[in-house]
C-alpha positions as CSV (number, residue, x, y, z in Angstrom):
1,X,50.7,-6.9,-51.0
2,X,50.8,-2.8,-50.6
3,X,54.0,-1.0,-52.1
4,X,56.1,-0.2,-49.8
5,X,57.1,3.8,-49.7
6,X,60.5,3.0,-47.3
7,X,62.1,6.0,-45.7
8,X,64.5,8.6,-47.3
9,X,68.1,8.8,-45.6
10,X,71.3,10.0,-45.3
11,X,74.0,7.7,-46.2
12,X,77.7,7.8,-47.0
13,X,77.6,4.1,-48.9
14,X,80.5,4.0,-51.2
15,X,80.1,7.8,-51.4
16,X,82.3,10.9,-50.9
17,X,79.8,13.2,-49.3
18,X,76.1,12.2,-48.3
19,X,73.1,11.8,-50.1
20,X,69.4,10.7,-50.1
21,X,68.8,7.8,-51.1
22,X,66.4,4.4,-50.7
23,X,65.4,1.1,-52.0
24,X,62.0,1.4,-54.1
25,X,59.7,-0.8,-54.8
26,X,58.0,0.2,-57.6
27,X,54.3,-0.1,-58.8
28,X,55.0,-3.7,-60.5
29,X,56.7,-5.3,-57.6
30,X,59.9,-5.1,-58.8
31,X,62.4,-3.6,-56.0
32,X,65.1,-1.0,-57.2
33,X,68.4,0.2,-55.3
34,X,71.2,2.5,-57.2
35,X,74.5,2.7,-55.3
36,X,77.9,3.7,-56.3
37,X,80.1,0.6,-57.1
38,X,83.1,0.8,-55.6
39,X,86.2,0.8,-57.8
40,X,89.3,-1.2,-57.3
41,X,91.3,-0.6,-54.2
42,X,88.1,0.2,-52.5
43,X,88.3,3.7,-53.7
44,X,84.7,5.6,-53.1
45,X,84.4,6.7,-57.0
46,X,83.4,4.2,-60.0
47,X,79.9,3.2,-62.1
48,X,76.3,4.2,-61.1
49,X,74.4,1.0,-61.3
50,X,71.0,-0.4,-60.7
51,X,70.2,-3.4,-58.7
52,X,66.9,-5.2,-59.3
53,X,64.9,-7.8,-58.5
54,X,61.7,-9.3,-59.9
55,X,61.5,-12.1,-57.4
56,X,61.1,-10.2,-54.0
57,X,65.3,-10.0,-53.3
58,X,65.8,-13.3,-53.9
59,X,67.8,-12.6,-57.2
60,X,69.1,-9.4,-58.3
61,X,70.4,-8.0,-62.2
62,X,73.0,-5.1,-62.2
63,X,72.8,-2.6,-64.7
64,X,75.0,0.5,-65.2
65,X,73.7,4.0,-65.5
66,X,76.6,6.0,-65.2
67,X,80.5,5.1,-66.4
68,X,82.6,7.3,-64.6
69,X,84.4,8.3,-61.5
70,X,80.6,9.3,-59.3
71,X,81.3,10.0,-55.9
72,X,77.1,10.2,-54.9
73,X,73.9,9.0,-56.0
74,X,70.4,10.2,-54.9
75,X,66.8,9.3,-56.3
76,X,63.2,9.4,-56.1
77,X,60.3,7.6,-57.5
78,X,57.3,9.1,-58.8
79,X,54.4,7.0,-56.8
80,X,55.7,8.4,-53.7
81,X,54.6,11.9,-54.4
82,X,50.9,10.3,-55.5
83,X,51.5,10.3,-59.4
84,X,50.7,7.8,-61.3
85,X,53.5,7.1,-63.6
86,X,56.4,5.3,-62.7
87,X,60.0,6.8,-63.5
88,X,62.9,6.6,-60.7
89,X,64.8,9.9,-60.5
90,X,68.4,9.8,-60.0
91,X,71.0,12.8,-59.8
92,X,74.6,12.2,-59.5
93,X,78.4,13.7,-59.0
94,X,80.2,12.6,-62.0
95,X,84.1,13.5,-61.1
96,X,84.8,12.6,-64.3
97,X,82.9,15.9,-65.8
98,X,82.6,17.9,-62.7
99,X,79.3,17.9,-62.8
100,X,75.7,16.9,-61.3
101,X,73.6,14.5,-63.6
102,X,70.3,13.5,-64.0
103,X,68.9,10.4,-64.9
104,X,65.6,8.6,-65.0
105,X,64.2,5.2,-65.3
106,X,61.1,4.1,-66.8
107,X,59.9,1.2,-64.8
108,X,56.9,1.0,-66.4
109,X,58.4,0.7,-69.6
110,X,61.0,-2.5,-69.5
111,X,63.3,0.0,-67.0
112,X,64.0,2.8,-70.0
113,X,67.0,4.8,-69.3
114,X,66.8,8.4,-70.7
115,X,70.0,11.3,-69.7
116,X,72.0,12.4,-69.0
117,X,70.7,15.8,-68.8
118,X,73.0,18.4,-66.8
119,X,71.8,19.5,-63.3
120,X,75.5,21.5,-63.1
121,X,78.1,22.2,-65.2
122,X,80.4,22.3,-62.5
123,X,84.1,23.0,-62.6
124,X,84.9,21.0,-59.6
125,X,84.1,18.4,-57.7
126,X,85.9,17.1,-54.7
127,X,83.5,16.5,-51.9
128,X,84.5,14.6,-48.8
129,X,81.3,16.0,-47.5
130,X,79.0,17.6,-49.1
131,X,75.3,16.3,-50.3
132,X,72.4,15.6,-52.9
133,X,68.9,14.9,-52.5
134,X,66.5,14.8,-55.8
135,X,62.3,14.8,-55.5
136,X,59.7,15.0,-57.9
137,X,56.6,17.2,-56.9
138,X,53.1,16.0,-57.0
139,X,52.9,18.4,-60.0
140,X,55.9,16.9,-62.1
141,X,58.9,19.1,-61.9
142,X,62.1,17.6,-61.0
143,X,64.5,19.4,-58.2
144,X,67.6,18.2,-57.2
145,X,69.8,20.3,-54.5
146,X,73.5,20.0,-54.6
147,X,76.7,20.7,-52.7
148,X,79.3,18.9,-54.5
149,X,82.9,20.4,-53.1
150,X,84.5,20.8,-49.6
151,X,85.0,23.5,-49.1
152,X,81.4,24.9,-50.2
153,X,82.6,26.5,-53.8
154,X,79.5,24.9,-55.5
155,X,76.4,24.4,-54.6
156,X,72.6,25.4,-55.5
157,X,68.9,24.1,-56.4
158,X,67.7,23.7,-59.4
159,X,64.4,22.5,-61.5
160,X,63.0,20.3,-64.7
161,X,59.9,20.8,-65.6
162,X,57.3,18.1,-65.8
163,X,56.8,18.5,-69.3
164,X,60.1,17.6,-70.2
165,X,61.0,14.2,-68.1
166,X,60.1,12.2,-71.2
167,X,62.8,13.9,-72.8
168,X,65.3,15.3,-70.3
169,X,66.9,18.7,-70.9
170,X,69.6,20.6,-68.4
171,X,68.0,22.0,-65.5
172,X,67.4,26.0,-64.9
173,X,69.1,27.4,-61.5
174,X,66.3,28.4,-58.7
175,X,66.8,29.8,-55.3
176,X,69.6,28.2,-53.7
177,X,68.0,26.3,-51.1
178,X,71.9,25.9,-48.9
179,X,71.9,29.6,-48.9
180,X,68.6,30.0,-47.2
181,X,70.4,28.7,-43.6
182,X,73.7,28.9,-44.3
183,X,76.2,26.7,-47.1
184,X,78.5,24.2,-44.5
185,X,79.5,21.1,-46.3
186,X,78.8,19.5,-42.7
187,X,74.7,20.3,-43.4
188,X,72.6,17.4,-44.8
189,X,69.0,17.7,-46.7
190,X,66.7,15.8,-47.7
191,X,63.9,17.1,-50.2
192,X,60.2,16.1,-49.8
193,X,56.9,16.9,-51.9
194,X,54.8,19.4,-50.6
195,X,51.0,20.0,-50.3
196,X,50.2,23.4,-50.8
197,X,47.9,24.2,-53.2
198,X,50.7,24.6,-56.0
199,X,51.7,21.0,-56.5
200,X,54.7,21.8,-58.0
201,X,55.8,23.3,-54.5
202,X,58.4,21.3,-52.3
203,X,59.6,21.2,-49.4
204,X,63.1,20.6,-47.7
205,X,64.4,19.1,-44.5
206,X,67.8,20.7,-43.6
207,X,70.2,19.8,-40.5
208,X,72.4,22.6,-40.1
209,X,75.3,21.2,-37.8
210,X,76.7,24.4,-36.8
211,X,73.3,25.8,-35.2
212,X,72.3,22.0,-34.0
213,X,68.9,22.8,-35.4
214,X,66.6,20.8,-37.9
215,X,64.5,23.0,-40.3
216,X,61.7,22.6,-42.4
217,X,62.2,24.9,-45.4
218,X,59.1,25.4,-47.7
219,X,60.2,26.2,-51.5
220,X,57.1,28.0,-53.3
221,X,57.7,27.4,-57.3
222,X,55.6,30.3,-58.4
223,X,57.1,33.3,-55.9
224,X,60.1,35.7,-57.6
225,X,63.6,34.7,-57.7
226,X,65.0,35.9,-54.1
227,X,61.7,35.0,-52.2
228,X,61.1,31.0,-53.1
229,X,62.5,30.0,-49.8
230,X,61.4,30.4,-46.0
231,X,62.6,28.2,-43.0
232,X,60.8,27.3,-40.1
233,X,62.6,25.5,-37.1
234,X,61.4,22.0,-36.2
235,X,64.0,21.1,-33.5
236,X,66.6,22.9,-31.6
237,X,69.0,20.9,-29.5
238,X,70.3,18.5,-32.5
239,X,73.7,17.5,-31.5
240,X,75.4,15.7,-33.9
241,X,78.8,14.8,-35.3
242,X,80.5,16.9,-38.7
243,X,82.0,14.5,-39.9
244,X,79.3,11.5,-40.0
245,X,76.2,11.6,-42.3
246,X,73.0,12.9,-40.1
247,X,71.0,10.4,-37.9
248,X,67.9,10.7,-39.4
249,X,65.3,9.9,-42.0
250,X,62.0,10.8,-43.6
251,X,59.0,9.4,-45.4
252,X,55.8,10.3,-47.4
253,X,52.8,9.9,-45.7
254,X,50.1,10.4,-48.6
255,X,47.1,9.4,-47.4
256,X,47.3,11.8,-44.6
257,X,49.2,14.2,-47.2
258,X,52.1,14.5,-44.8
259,X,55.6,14.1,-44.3
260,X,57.0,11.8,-41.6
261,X,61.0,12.7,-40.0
262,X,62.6,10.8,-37.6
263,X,65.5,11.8,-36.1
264,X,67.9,11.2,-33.0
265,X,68.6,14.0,-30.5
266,X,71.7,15.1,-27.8
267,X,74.1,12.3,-29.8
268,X,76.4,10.9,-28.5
269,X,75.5,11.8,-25.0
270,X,75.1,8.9,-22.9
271,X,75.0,10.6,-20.1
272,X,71.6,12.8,-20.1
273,X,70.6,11.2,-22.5
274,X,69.9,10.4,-26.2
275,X,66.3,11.4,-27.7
276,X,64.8,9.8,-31.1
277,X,61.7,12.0,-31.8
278,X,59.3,11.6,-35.0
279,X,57.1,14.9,-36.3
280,X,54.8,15.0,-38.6
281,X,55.2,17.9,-41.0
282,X,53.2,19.8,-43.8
283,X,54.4,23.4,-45.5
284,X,51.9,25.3,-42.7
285,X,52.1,22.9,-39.6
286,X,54.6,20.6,-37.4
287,X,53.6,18.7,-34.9
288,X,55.8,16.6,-32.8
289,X,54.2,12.7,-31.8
290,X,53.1,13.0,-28.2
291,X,55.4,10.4,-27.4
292,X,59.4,10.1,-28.2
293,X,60.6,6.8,-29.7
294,X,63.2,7.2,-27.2
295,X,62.9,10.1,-24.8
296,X,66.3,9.7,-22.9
297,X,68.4,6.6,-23.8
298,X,72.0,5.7,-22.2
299,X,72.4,3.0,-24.4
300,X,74.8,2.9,-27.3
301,X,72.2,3.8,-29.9
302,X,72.0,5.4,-33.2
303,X,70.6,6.1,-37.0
304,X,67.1,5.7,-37.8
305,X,64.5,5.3,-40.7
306,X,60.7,5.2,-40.7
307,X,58.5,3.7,-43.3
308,X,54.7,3.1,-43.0
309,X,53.2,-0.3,-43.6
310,X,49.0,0.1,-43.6
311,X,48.5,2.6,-40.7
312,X,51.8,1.4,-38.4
313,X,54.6,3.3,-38.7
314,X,58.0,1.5,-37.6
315,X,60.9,3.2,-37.3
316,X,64.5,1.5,-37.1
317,X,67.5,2.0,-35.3
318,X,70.8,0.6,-34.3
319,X,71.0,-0.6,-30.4
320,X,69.0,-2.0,-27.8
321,X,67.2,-1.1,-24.9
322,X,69.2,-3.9,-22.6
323,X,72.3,-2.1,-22.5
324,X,74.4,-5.3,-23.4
325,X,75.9,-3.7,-26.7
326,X,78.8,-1.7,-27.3
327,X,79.4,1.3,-30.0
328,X,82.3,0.7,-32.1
329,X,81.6,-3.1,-31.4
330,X,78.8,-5.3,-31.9
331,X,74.8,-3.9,-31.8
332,X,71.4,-5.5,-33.5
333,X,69.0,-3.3,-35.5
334,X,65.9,-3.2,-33.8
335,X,62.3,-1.2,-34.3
336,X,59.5,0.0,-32.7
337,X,56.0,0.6,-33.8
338,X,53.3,2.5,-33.1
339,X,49.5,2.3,-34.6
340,X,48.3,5.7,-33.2
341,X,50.5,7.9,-35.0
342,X,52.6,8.1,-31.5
343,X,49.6,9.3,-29.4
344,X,50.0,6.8,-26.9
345,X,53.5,5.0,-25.9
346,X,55.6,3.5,-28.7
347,X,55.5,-0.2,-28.3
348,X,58.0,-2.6,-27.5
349,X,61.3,-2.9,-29.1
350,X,61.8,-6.0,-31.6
351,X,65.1,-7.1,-32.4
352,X,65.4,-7.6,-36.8
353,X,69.1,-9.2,-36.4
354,X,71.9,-10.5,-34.7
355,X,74.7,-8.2,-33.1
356,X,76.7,-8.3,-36.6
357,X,77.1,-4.9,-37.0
358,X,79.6,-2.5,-35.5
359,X,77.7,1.1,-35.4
360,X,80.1,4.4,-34.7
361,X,77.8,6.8,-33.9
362,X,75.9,7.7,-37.3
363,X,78.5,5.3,-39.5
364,X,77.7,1.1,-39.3
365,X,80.1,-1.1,-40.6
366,X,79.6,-5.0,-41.3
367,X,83.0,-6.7,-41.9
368,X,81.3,-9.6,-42.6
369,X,78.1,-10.9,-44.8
370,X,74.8,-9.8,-42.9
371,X,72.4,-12.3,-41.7
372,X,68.7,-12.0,-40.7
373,X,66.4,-14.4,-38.9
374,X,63.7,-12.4,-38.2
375,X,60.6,-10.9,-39.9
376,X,58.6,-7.6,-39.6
377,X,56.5,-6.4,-42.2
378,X,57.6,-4.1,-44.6
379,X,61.0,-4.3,-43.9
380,X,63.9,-4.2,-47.0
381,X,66.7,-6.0,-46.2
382,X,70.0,-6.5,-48.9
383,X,73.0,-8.0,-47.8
384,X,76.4,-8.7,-49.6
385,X,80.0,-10.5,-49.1
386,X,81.2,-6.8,-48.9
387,X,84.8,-6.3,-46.8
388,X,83.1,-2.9,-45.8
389,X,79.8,-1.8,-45.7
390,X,78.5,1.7,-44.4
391,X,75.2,3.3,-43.7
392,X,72.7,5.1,-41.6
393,X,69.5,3.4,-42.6
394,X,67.9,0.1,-41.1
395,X,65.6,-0.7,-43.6
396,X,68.3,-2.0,-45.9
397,X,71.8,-2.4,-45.8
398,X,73.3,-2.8,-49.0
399,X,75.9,0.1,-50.3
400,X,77.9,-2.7,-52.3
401,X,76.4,-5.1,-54.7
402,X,78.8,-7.3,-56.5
403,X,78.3,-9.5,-59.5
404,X,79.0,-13.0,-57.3
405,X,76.6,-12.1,-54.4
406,X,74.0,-10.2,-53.7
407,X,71.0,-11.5,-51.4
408,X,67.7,-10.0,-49.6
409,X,64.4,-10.5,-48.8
410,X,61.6,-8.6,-49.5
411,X,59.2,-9.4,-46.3
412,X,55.5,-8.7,-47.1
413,X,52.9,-7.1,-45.7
């Protein structure tokens, strides 16, 4: 069975604020997801914890990383920028300490916790938007960007350097990377490796809400402070919400040493019409797929993710084609693929659930356990008895784990 690389996304699951984050599945099998439990009341604030399983989903362990009052959790892992060790990255808020910790797990070595080491010292953090997104370049440093209060008081970039992940130590300010477009708490990122020559050079995709504009930013780790940072746009015409975590997501595609970003277009626009588009991006080129997932869609549609499974890519939504689905009530979470990279027409849409999920524009909510019938390769799926459950990625659903049930299925490929 290959390992799965699942996409990157945006998600507001149990969290103040939005953050990257995924389920991993790392080198021996085992499949990872870190979520912020959600303290009594329902309060979004409480323990970092890792779920696991050994057996494909079918049981899970909880673990905690982080005792506190954590409002956000982002990681990465290693194997996705083409390195061959096995550590998951993990930055967090803390509330409790104001600040922005890192964290890393050694899967390799019986799931070794080393950290905290101090991304910010911050003196606040209340973030009812906001966002984090960690990445580890195919040279080794660490780089987590931050926005941690509303309004934007403090926010930056900063690195670890490779040498120093078997022992963490607090990370040293770089370019601030929110500063580059324009620091709005609304804004969402998502940091990716690069493939320039330098390895240790990374790249960022940034949805600045005000402008409506995606850009890819290209961060260049050996240029002088001031200079480490240049945008290029990748799509005009994003319309999107403020208050709603973006409605994309991104993946690593390394055998074509490439980043994949999906994303929807014109939302919530039912009238002209909705777009989901998919680009394929390096630090010198982007190139939009020749066709659109969706090039104009009425329906009540949103959120997306894209993984890779072999040479398919399949990217996931929430919606269907028919037209038979209402937002803010019931819609499935459906897919389409495409073996050609998007050269040719996307093919047909397949339908991955039931309509069990209500979906408000980038926000779905599942008032009841999730269910799912059907099977597509390389799909991640976590359910849980949750009373509310929030996210923007289809891929996996899972923002609450609790001790008394947590279910998925791993389906292989």
């Amino acid at each position: 069975m290959a390992r799965l690389v699942l996409s990157q996304f945006s998600t507001n699951m149990n969290s103040q604020g939005y953050a990257s984050n995924r389920p991993i599945q790392a080198n021996n099998g085992h499949l990872y997801y870190f979520f912020v439990q959600a303290a009594a009341g329902g309060t979004n604030a409480s323990d970092i914890v890792m779920a696991k399983s050994i057996n494909g989903g079918i049981n899970w362990t909880l673990t905690t990383i982080n005792t506190g009052l954590n409002t956000a959790v982002a990681v990465w892992y290693d194997r996705d920028s083409g390195l061959s060790s096995d550590y998951i990255h993990l930055a967090c808020i803390d509330t409790t300490s104001d600040d922005v910790l890192y964290y890393n797990v050694n899967t390799a070595s019986s799931d070794a916790v080393l950290g905290p080491a101090t991304v910010l010292a911050g003196s606040t953090a209340v973030v009812a938007v906001g966002s984090l997104s960690i990445v580890r370049a195919r040279g080794g440093n660490v780089y987590v960007a931050y926005m941690i209060d509303n309004p934007a008081v403090e926010y930056g970039f900063a690195r670890m350097l490779s040498a120093d992940v078997g022992a963490p130590v607090t990370f040293t300010a770089r370019d601030d990377v929110y500063s580059v477009i324009g620091a709005d708490p609304a804004d969402n990122i998502i940091l990716m490796p690069s493939w320039a020559a330098d390895a240790n050079d990374i790249m960022a995709f940034f949805w600045d809400s005000s402008a409506d504009t995606i850009f890819r930013l290209v961060y260049d780790d050996s240029a002088t402070p001031g200079t480490q940072w240049a945008s290029t746009s990748i799509a005009t015409g994003q319309i999107d919400t403020t208050t709603t975590p973006k409605q994309w997501g991104a993946t690593v595609d390394l055998t074509n040493s490439q980043n994949l970003l999906c994303a929807w277009g014109n939302l919530p626009d039912q009238t002209t019409g909705m777009t989901l588009s998919v680009w394929k991006v390096t630090e010198s080129a982007i190139a939009e797929t020749a066709n659109k997932v969706f090039a104009g869609s009425v329906d009540d549609q949103g959120a997306c993710s894209i993984c890779i499974v072999g040479t398919t890519w399949y990217v996931f939504y929430g919606g269907s084609v028919l037209g038979d689905e209402v937002a803010m009530n019931q819609v499935s979470i459906n897919c389409k693929s495409t073996t050609d990279g998007g050269a040719t027409a996307w093919g047909s849409e397949v339908n991955l659930m039931p309509t069990n999920l209500l979906i408000a524009v980038a926000a779905i909510v599942a008032p009841q356990r999730l269910t799912f019938t059907d099977e597509v390769p390389g799909l991640l799926w976590v359910s849980s008895v949750s009373s509310t459950v929030s996210a923007t990625h289809f891929g996996i659903e899972q923002p609450e784990v609790s001790a008394s049930a947590a279910v998925a299925r791993m389906i292989g490929c």
